[in-house]
N, C-alpha and C positions, 0 to 999 in steps of 0.2 A: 213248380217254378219253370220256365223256359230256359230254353235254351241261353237266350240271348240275355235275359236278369242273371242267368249266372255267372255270364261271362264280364257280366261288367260289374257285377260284386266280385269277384276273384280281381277286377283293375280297380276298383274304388276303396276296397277295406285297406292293403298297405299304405293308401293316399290318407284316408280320412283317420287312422291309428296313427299315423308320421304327425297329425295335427293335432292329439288329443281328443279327438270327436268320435263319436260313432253312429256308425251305419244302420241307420234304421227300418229300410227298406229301399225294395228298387221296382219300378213296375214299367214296362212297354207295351204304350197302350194305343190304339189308333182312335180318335178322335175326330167325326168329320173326313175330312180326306190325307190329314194329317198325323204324323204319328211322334208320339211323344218318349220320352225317355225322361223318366223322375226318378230321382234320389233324394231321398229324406235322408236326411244327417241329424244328429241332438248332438248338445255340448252337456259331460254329463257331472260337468260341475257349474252351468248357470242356463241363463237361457243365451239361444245363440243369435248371433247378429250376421248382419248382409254380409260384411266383410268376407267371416268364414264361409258361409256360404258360396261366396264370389271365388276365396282360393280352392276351393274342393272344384267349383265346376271351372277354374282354369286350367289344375293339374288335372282334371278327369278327362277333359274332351284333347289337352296335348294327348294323354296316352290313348283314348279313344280315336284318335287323326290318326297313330302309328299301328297300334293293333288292327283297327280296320273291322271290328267284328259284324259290326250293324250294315248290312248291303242297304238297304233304303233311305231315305234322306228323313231325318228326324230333328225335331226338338229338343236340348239337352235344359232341363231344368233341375237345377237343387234348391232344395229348400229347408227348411224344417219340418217337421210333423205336424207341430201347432198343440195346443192345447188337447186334442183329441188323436192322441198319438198312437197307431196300432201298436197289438199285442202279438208278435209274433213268437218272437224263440222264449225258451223258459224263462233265462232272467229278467223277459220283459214281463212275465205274468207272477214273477217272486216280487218284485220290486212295485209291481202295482197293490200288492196284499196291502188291504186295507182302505183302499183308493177307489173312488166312484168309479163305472166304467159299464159299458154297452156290449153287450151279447149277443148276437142272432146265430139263431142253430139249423141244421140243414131238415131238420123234423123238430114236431112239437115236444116239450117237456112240462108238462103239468099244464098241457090245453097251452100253451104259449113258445111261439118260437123267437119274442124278443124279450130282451130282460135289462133293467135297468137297476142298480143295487151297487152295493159297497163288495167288493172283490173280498171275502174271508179268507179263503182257500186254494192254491194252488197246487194240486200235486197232479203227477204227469198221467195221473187216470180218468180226475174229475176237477170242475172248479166250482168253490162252493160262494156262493151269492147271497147275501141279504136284501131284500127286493121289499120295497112297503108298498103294500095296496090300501090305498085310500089311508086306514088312521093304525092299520096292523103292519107287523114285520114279517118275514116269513123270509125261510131259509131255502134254498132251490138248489140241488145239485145236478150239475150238468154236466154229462160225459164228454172229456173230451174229444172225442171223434165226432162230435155232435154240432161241435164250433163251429160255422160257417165265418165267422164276423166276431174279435175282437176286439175292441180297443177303448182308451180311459174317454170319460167321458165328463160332465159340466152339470152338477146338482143343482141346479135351479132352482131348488126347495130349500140349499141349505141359506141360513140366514149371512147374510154378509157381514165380512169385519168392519 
């Protein structure tokens, strides 16, 4: 993580915990010639709306005008995560047990470095995945050092309510 994501999750977690929300990631990222500044926020008792949204990036960029950390001129966006919300810290990958969700690893495991499957398993060595090919199930365990790319993901397959 940089320098500069840390310093503005150390200014947005007391913001976004003051509002019952949490922090779900932050990234600075340059885009074109332009550089950006995102904060995913979840509300973790529904789904979230613009409003909240709106007051996190009102109180984040007042305290962002006073701290001053970012020297170059950026775009502050908050948002959501959306549907397909990365998996970063542990109890984002306890809480996904059970739940569809998208893998890429930095090297192959079993001839494959992307993996689509029901999250089984979490513990802080390995995470273990049920993966169907074509009409079989299969189990894939994958180290976690190996994770390039977590996050929940949209079964396509599964039938609709």
């Amino acid at each position: 993580m940089s320098k500069i994501t840390e310093q503005v999750e150390q200014l947005a977690q007391p913001i976004v915990a003051g509002l019952q929300l949490e922090l779900v990631d932050t990234e600075f990222v340059k885009e074109g010639k332009n550089w950006f500044l995102r904060v995913y926020v979840d509300n973790p008792d529904g789904p979230m709306d613009i409003e909240q949204c709106a007051v996190v990036s009102e109180k984040l960029s007042e305290e962002l005008d006073r701290t001053d950390p970012i020297e170059q001129n950026y775009f502050l966006e908050v948002s959501s995560p959306g549907a397909e919300r990365p998996l970063k810290k542990e109890k984002d990958f306890e809480k996904a047990q059970g739940k569809y969700v998208y893998i890429k690893t930095y090297e192959q495991i079993a001839g494959e470095k992307e993996f689509e499957g029901y999250l089984r398993k979490a513990d802080p060595d390995a995470l273990t995945v049920e993966v169907k090919i074509k009409t079989r199930r299969k189990t894939v365990e994958i180290p976690r050092d190996k994770v390039a790319v977590a996050r929940l993901a949209i079964d396509f397959s599964a039938p609709l309510d």
